[in-house]
C-alpha atoms as one frame of an Amber mdcrd trajectory, in Angstrom:
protein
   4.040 -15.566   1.162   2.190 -17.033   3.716   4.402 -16.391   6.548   4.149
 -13.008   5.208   0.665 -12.774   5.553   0.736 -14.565   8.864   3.480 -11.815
  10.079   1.389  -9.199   8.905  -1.953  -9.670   9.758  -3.285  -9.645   6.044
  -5.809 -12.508   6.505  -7.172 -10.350   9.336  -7.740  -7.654   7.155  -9.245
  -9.097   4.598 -11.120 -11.116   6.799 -12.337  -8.457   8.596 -12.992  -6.364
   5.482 -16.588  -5.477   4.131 -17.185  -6.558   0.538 -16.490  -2.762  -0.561
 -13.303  -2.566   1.279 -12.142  -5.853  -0.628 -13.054  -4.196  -3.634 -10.654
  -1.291  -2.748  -7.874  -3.508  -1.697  -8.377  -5.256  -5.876  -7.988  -1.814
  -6.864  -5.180  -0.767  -4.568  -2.941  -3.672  -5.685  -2.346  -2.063  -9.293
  -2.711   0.978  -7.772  -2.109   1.922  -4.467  -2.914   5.679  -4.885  -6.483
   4.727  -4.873  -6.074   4.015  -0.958  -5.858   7.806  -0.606  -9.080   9.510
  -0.777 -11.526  10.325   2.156 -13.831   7.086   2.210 -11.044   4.658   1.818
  -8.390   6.541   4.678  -9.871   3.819   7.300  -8.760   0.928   5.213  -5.162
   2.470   4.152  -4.936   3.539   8.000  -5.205  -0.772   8.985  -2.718  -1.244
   6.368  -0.235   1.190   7.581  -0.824  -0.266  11.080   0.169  -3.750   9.812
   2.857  -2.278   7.982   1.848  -3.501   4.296   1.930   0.232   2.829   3.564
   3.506   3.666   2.712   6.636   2.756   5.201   8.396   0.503   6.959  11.149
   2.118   8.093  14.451   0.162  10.535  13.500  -2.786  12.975  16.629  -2.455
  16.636  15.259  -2.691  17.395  16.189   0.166  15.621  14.039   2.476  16.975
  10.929   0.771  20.979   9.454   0.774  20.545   8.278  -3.284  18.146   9.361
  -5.269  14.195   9.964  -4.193  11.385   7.269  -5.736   9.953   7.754  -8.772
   6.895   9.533  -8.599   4.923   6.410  -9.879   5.921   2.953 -10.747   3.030
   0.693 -10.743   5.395  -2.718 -11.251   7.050  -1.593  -7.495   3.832  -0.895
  -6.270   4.917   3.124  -5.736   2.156   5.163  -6.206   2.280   9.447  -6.109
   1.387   8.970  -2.025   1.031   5.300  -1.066   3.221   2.598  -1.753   3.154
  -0.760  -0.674   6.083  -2.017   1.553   6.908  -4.851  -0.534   6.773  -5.591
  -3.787   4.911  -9.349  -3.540   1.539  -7.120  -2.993   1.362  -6.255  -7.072
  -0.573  -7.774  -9.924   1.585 -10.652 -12.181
């Protein structure tokens, strides 16, 4: 984990965060959905920069080899449009 958050830039974030933003990150980690509404797009935009979430592109079968996501599964950290790009960002 902490080479992770080295690699990443995550203490940066957070460091640089305002206590609101921190807030939304709390939020975020059992849901990541939350990231996507207007007042919170500058925070999920630094954390697709750093490449800790991804939005979720379209689900139609056809632009995925297997099968496409779920269309929520808050133990992988896969929201509707955000997920997070590994699953050691979640809530034990």
């Amino acid at each position: 984990m902490k080479a992770f958050i080295e690699q990443r830039g995550v203490a940066y974030i957070i460091g640089s965060s305002t206590p609101t933003e921190r807030t939304w990150l709390e939020e975020a980690v059992g849901d990541p959905d939350t990231l996507f509404v207007r007042e919170r797009m500058g925070l999920l935009n630094k954390l697709v920069e750093v490449n800790v979430v991804a939005g979720v592109m379209g689900r139609y079968e056809y632009l995925w080899v297997d099968e496409p996501p779920p269309e929520r599964d808050p133990e992988l950290g896969v929201g509707k449009n955000v997920a997070w790009q590994t699953t050691c960002i979640r809530k034990p």
